[in-house]
C-alpha positions as CSV (number, residue, x, y, z in Angstrom):
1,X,-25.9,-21.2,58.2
2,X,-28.5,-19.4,56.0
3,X,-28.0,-16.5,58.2
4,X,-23.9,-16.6,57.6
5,X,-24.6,-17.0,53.8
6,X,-27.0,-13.8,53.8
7,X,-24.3,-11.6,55.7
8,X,-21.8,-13.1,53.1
9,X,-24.2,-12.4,50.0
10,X,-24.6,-8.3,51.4
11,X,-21.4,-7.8,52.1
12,X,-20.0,-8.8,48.5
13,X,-22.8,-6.8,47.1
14,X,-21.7,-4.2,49.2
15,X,-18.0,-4.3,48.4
16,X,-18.7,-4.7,44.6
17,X,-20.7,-1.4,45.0
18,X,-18.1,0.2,46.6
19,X,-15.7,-0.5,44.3
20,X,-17.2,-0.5,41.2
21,X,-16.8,2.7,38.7
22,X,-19.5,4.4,37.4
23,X,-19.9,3.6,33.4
24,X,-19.0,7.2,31.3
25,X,-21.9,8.7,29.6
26,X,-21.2,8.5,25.5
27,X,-23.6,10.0,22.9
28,X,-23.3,6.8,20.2
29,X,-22.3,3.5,20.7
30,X,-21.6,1.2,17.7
31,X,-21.7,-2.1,18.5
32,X,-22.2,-5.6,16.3
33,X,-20.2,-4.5,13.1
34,X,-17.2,-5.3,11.4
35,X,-15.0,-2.6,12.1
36,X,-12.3,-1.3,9.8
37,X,-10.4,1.4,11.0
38,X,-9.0,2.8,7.3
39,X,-5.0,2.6,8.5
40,X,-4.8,-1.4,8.6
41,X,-5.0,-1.6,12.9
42,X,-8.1,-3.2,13.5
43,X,-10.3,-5.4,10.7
44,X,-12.8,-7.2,12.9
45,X,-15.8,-7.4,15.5
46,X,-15.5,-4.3,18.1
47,X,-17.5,-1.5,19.7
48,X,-17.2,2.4,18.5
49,X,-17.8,5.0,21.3
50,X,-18.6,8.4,20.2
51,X,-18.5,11.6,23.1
52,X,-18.7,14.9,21.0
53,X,-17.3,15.1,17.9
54,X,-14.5,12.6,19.0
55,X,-14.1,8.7,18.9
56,X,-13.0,8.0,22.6
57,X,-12.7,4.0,22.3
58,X,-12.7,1.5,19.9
59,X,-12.7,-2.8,21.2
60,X,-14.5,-6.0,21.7
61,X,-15.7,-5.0,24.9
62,X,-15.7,-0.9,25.2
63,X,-19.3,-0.3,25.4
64,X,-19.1,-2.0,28.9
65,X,-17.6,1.2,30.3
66,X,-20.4,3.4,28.9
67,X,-23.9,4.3,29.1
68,X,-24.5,5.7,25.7
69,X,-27.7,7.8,24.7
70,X,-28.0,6.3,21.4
71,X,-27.0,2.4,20.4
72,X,-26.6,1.6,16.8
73,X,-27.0,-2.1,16.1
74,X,-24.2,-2.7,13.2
75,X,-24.5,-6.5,13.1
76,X,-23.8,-8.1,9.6
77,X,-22.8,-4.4,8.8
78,X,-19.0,-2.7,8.4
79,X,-18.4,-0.1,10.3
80,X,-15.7,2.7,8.8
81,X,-14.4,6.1,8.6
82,X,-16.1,8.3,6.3
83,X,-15.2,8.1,2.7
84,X,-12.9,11.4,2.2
85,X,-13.2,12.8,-1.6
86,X,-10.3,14.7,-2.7
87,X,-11.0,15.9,-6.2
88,X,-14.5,17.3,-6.8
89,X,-16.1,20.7,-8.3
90,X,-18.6,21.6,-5.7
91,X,-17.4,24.9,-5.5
92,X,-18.9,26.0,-8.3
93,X,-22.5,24.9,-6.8
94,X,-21.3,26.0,-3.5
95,X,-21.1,30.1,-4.6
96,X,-25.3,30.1,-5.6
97,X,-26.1,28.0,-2.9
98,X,-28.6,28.8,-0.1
99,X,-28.1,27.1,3.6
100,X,-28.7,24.4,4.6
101,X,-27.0,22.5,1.7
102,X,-26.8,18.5,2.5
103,X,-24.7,17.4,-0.9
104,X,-27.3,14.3,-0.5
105,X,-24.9,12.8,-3.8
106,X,-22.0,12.8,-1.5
107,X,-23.4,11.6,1.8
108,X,-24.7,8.7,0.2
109,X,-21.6,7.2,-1.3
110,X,-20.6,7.4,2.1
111,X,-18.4,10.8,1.9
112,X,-18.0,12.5,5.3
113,X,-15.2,14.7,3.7
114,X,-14.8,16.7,0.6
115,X,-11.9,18.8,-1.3
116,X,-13.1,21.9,-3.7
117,X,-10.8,24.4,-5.4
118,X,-9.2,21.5,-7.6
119,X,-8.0,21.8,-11.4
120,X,-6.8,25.2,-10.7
121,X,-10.3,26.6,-10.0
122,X,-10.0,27.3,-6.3
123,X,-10.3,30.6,-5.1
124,X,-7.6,32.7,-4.1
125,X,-10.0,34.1,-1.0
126,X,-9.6,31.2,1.2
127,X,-11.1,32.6,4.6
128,X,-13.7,34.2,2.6
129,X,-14.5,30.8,1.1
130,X,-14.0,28.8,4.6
131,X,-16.9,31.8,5.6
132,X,-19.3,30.9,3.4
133,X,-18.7,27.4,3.6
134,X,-19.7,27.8,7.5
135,X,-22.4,29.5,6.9
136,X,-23.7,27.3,4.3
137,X,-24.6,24.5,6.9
138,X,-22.8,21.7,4.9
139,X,-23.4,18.0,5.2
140,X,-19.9,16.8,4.7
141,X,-17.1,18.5,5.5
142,X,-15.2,20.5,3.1
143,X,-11.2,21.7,2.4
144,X,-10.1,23.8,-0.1
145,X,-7.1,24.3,-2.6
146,X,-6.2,27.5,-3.5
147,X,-6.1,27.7,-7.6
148,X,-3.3,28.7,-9.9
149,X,-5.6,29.3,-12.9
150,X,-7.6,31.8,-10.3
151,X,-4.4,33.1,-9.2
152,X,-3.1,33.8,-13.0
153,X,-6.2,34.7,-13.8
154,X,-7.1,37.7,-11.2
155,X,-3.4,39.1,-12.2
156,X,-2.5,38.4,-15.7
157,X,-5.9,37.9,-17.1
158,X,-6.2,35.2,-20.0
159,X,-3.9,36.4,-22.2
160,X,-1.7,34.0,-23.6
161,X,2.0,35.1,-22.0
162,X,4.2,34.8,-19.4
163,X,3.5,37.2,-16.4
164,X,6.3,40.1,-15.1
165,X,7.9,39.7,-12.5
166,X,6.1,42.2,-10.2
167,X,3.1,40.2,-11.5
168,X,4.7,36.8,-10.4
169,X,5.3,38.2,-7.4
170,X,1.5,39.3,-6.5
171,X,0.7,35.5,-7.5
172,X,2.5,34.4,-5.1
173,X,1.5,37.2,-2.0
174,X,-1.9,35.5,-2.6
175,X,-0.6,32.0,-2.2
176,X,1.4,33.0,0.5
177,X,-1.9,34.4,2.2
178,X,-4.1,31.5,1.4
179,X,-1.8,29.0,3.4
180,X,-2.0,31.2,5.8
181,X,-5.8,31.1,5.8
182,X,-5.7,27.2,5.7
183,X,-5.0,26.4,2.4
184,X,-4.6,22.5,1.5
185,X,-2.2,23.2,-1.5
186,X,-1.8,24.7,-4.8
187,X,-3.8,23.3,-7.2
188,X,-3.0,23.4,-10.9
189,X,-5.1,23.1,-14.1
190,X,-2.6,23.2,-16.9
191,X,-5.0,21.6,-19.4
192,X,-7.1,24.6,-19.5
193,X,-6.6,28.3,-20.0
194,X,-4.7,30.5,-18.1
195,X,-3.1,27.7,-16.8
196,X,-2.0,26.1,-20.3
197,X,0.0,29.5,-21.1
198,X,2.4,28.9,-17.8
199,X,5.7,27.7,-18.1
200,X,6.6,25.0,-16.0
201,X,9.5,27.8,-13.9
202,X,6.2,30.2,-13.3
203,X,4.3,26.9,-11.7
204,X,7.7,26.2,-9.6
205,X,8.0,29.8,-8.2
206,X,4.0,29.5,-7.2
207,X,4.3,25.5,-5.5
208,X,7.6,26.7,-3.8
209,X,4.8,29.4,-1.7
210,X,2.5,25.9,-1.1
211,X,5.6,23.9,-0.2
212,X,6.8,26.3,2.7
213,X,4.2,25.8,4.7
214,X,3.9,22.1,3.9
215,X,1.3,22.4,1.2
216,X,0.6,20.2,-1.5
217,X,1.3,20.4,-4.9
218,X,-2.1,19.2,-7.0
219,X,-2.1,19.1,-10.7
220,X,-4.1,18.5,-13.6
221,X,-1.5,17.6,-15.5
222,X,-0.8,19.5,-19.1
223,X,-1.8,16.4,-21.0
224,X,-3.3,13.3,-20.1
225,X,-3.3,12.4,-23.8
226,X,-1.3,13.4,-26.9
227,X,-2.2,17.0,-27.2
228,X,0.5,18.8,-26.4
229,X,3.6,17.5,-24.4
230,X,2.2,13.6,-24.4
231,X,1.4,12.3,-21.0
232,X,4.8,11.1,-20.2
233,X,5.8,14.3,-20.9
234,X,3.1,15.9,-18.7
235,X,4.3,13.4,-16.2
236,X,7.8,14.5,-16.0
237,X,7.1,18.0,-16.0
238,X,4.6,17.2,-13.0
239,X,7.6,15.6,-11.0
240,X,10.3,18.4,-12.3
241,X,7.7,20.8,-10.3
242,X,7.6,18.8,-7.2
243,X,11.4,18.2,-7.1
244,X,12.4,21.7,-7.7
245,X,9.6,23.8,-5.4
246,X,10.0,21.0,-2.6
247,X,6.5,20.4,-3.1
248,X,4.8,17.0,-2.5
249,X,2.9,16.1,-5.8
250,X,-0.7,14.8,-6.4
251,X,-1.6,13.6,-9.6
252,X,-5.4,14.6,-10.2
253,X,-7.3,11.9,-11.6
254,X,-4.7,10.0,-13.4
255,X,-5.7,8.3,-16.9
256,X,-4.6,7.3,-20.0
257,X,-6.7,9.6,-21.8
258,X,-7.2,8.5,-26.0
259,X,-6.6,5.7,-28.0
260,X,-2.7,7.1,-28.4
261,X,-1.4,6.7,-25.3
262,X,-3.4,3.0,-24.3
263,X,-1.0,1.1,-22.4
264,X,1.1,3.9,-21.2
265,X,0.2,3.6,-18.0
266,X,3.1,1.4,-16.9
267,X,5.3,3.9,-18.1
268,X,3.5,6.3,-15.8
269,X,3.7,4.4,-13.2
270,X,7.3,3.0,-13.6
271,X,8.2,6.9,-13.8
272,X,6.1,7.4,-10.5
273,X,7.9,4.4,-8.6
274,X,11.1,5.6,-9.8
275,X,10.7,9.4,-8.0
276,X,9.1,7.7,-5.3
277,X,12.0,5.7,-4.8
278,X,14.4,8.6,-5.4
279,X,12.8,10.1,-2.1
280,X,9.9,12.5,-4.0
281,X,6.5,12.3,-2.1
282,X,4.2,11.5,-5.3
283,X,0.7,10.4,-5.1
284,X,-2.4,10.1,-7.2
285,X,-6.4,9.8,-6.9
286,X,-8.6,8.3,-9.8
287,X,-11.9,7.9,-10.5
288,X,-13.5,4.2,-11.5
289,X,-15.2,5.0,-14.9
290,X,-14.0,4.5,-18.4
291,X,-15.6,8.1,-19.6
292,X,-14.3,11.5,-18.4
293,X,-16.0,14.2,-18.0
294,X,-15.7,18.2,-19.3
295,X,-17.1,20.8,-21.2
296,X,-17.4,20.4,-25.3
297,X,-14.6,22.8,-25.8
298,X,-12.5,21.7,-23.4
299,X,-11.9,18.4,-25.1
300,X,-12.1,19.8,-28.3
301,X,-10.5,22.8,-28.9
302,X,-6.9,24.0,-28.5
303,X,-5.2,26.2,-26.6
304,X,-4.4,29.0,-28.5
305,X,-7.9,29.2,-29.9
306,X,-9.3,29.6,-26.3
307,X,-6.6,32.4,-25.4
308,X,-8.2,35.8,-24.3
309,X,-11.4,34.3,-23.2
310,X,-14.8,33.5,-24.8
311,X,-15.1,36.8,-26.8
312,X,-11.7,36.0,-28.4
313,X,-12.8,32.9,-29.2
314,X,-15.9,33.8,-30.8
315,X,-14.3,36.7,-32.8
316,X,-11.6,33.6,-34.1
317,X,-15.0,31.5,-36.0
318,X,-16.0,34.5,-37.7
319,X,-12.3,34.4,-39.3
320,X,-12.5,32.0,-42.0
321,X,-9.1,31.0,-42.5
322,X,-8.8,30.8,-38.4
323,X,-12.1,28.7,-38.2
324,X,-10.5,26.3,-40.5
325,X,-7.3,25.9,-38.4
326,X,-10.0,25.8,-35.7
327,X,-11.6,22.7,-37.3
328,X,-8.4,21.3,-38.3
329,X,-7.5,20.9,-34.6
330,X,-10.9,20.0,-33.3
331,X,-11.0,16.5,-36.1
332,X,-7.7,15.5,-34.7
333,X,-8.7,16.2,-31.1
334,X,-12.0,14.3,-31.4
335,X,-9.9,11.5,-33.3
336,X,-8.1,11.3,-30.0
337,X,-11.1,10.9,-27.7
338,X,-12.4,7.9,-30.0
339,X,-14.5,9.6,-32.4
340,X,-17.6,11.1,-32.2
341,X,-19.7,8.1,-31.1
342,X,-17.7,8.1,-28.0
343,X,-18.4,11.8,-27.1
344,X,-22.2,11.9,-25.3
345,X,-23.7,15.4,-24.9
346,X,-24.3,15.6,-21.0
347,X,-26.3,18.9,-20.6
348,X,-28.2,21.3,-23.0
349,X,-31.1,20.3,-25.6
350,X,-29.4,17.2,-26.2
351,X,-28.4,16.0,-23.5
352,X,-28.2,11.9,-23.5
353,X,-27.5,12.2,-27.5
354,X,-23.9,11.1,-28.9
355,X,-22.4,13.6,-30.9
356,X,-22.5,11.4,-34.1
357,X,-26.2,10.9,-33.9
358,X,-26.4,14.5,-33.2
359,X,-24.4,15.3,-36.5
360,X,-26.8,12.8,-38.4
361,X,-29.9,14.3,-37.2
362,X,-28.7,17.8,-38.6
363,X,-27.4,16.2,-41.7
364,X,-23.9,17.8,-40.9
365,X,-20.1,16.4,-40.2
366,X,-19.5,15.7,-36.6
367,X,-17.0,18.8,-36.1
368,X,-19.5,21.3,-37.2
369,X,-22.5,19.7,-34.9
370,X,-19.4,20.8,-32.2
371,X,-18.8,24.0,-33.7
372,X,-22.7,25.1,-33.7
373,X,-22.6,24.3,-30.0
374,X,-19.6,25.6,-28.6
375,X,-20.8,29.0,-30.7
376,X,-24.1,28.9,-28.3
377,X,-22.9,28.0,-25.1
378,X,-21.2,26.2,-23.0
379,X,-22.0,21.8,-23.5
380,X,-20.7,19.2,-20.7
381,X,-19.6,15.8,-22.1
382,X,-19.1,12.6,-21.3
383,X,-16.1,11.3,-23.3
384,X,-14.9,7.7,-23.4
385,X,-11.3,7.2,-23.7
386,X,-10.2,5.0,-21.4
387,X,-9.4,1.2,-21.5
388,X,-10.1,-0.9,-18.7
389,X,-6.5,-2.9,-18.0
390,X,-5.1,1.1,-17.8
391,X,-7.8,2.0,-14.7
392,X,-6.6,-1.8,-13.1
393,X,-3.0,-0.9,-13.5
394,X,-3.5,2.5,-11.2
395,X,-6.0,1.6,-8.9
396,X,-3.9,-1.4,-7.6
397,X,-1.2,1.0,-7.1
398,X,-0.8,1.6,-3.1
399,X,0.0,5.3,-4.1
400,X,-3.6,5.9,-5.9
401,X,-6.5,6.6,-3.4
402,X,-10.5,7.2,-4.7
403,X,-12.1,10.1,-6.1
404,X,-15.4,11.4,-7.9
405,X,-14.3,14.6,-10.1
406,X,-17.8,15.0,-9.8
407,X,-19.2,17.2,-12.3
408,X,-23.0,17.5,-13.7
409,X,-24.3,15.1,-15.9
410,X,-22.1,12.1,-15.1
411,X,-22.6,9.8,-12.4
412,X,-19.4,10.1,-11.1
413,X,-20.8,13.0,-8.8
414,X,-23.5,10.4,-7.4
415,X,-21.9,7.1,-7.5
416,X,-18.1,7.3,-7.5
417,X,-17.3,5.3,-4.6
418,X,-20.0,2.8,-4.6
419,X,-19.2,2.2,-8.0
420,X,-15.2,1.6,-7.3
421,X,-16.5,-1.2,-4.7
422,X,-19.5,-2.7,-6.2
423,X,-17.0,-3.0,-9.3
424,X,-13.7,-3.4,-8.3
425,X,-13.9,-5.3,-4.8
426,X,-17.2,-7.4,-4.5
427,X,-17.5,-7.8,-8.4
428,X,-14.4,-8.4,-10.0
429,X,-12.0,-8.8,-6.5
430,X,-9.5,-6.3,-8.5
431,X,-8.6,-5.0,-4.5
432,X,-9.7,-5.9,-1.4
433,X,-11.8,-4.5,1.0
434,X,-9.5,-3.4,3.3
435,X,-7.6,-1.6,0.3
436,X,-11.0,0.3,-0.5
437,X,-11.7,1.8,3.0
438,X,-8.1,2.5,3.5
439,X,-7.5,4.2,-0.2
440,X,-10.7,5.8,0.1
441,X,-10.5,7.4,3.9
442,X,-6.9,7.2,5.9
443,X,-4.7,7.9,3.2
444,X,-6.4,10.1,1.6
445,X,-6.4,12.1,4.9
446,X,-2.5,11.6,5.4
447,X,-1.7,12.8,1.5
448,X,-3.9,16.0,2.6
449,X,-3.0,16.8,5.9
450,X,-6.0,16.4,7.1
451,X,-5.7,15.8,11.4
452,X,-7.2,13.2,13.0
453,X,-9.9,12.3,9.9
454,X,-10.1,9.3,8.0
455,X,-9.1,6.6,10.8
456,X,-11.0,5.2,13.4
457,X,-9.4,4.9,16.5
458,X,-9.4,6.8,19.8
459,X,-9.3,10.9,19.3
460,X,-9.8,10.8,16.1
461,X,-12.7,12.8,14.9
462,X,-16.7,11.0,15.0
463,X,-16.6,11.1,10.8
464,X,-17.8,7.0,10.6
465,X,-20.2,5.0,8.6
466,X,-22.2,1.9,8.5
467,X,-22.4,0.3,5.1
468,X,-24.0,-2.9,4.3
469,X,-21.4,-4.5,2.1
470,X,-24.2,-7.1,0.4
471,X,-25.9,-3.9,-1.4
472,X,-23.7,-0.9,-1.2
473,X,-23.8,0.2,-5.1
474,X,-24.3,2.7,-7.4
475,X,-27.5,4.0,-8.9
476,X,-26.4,6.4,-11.3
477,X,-25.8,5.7,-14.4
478,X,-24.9,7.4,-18.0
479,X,-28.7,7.2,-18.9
480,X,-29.8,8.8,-15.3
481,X,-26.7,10.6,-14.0
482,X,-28.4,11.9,-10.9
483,X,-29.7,8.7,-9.0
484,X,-28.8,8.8,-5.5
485,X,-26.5,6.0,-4.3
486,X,-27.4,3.4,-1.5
487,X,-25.9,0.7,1.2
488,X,-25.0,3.3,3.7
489,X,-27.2,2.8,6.6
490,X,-25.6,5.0,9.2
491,X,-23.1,8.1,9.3
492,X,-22.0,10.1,11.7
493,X,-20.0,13.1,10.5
494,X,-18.6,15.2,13.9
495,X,-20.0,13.1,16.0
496,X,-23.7,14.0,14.4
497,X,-26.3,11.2,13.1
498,X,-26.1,12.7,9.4
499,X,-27.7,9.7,8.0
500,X,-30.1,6.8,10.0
501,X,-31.9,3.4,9.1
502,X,-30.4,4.7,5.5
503,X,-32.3,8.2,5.6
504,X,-30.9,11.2,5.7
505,X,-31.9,13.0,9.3
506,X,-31.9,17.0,8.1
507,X,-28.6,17.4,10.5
508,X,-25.8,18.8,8.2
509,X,-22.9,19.4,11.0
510,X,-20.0,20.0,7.8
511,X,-17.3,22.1,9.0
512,X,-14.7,24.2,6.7
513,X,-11.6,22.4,7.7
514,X,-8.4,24.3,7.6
515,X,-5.1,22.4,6.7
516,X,-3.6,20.9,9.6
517,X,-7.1,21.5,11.7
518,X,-7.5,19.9,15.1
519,X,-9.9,20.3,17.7
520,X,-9.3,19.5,21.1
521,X,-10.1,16.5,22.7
522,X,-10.7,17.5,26.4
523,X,-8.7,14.4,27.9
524,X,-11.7,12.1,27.0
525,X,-9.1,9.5,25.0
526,X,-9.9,6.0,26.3
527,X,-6.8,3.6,25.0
């Protein structure tokens, strides 16, 4: 009998051996977390497994069908797709910049992705900038817009008129050639010059380029306040541009900017819902602070004062009966923004100093503390001028996904999207969690265009991140701008450990990704 069971107990080994599979070889393995995928499909306990730069499985049980060469223990941890960021101005830093450049300020709020070229800003060069952006050696990844106030400026300068028509015509060769080069969209800054001197039939002709090859139309609206048009106005006109070029519209960090138009942001969004409704395909970003950022004149002067460029403008002060106009404009403008105990200097000398305080420490009126500054330079600001229940009324909107608008100075650049979920989910409950990953990774991807990004699931690309949601939160703050974030404990960005045991690594795998960009996947999909 003992004999018998010995035979019996080799021959099942044997069979078992025989038929058994031989597990796949994976380079991670996530296992223990809470995984959310970013599109709503899977909110709960399952494994991640990484081959290349691909996710090849996601389940309860996948890691039994691998042998991986690194194991990441996510337990009491959430596991999801990189944060995607599509409104920032790292371009600017991105032209003096020596490789390799981690963006440490992104990678710790958890951003695998970032967009440049927005406000109008982005350059019309796109595989020269795609180029340097490879050669960089980039932590996160990076698309680009290609910018209409670039674009208006290399032809028609920054004179204050409308361009010919062979000169709307070369604006929109270059368009034409930077969807071609992979192009996300156009984006628009009509807000500042040469943008402001467009007409709304110029920025049609341009987005009607963008729109034929399925670009997007992205636009710093012409006023956010009560400058010009009104924001409902600057709404409509936003919407007129989408429905007549066939564009899609994005609405770059949507506000209520200024004491006059408080409230106004159900008429925004009622006219939103409306187009959206009417079969436009509108959508919005924002980002979760009550103070904007920008340059002194920027939120201070007007238009006309900027036309011709910085020369011009200077040659206008020395005009006395033109630096009064000058003035004129700049006390209702700052009576807009709150007043001049809302407006804190950012950069220069005095730098963390209100502008009122500033104006009582030179024993001078608010407006000519300005006007001294904006005559020596260029001043970044930090203006308050937005109310709370307006920020809650568009960030519970489906349609309105995260964003940083990162600029120097304010801790947007360093703590946007810790902020929004230290503040908005675990804090006040003002949207879920769920709402924060998904408005902050997969929908973001699908209003760009961007292939197989901001989901986890099987094929898409390895952009994923551990966070601990207990302590994930902001650092930076108005008082020390440039704190890094923390919480994220692992991230993976193209299937590379960017960031371990919360540290970055020194491995910055970034790619320049084109519009519609997809690798293969070499038939490794695991359903």
């Amino acid at each position: 009998m003992n004999r018998l069971r010995s035979f019996l107990a080799v021959a099942l080994t044997a069979t078992c051996v025989a038929c058994a599979s031989p597990n796949q070889p994976a380079d991670f393995i996530i296992t223990g977390g809470r995984v959310i995928a970013g599109d709503g499909s899977i909110s709960g306990s399952s494994d991640v497994v990484i081959v290349g730069d691909r996710i090849v499985a996601i389940g309860p049980r996948a890691r039994r069908d691998y042998d991986a060469a690194t194991t990441i223990d996510a337990t009491g941890k959430v596991v999801s797709p990189g944060f995607i960021d599509p409104h920032t101005h790292a371009l600017s830093g991105l032209r003096a910049l020596k490789p390799p450049q981690p963006l440490a300020n992104y990678l710790t709020q958890g951003v695998t992705t970032l967009v440049i070229g927005n406000d109008g800003g982005g350059p019309a060069d796109i595989a020269g900038q795609h180029q340097r952006i490879d050669q960089l050696s980039v932590g996160p990844n990076i698309a680009t817009f290609v910018g209409h106030n670039a674009v208006r400026e290399a032809v028609v300068g920054l004179d204050n008129r409308s361009p010919s028509a062979a000169e709307l015509e070369q604006m929109r060769s270059l368009i034409d050639q930077a969807m071609q080069d992979g192009a996300l969209g156009l984006s628009a800054g009509l807000y500042y010059p040469p943008g402001v001197y467009a007409q709304t039939a110029e920025v049609v002709a341009l987005a009607q380029v963008a729109a034929g090859y399925g670009g997007l139309y992205e636009s710093h609206i012409r006023d956010e306040s009560s400058y010009t048009i009104g924001l409902l106005g600057a709404i409509d006109e936003a919407l007129t541009i989408g429905r007549e070029s066939g564009a899609a519209v994005h609405i770059a960090h949507i506000k209520a900017l200024g004491v006059d138009v408080w409230g106004q942001s159900e008429a925004v969004i009622a006219r939103i819902e409306a187009a959206r409704s009417a079969g436009q395909v509108v959508t919005a970003d924002q980002y979760p602070w009550q103070a904007s950022g920008t340059r002194l004149r920027n939120a201070l002067l007007s238009g006309w004062s900027r036309a011709g460029g910085n020369d011009a403008l200077q040659a206008r002060l020395t005009d006395a009966t033109l630096r009064a106009r000058i003035a004129s404009d700049m006390k209702e403008n700052l009576r807009r923004r709150g007043g001049a105990d809302a407006i804190l200097l950012t950069s220069g000398p005095h730098a963390g100093v209100t502008l009122e305080a500033l104006a009582a420490q030179q024993s001078q009126s608010a407006i000519n503390a300005a006007l001294a500054l904006i005559e020596t330079g260029e001043t970044r600001i930090a203006s308050f001028n937005m109310n709370a229940e307006d920020i809650e009324r568009f960030m519970v909107q489906p349609w309105v996904v995260t964003s940083s608008d990162g600029t120097v100075g304010h801790p947007r650049l360093y703590a946007s999207f810790p902020q929004k979920y230290a503040r908005y989910v675990r804090e006040q409950q003002v949207i879920s969690i769920e709402a924060f990953i998904q408005r902050s990774s997969a929908d973001t991807a699908a209003i760009l265009n961007l292939c197989d990004r901001g989901v986890l699931r099987p094929g898409a690309f390895a952009d994923v991140i551990v966070f601990d949601a207990e302590t994930f939160a902001p650092r930076a703050d108005f008082r020390a701008p440039d704190r890094l974030s923390v919480g994220v404990n692992e991230m993976l960005i193209n299937g590379r450990h960017v960031i371990a045991d919360g540290e970055l690594t020194g491995i910055y795998p970034g790619r320049a990704i084109r519009r519609d960009d997809c690798s293969p996947t070499d038939g490794r999909i695991v359903k």
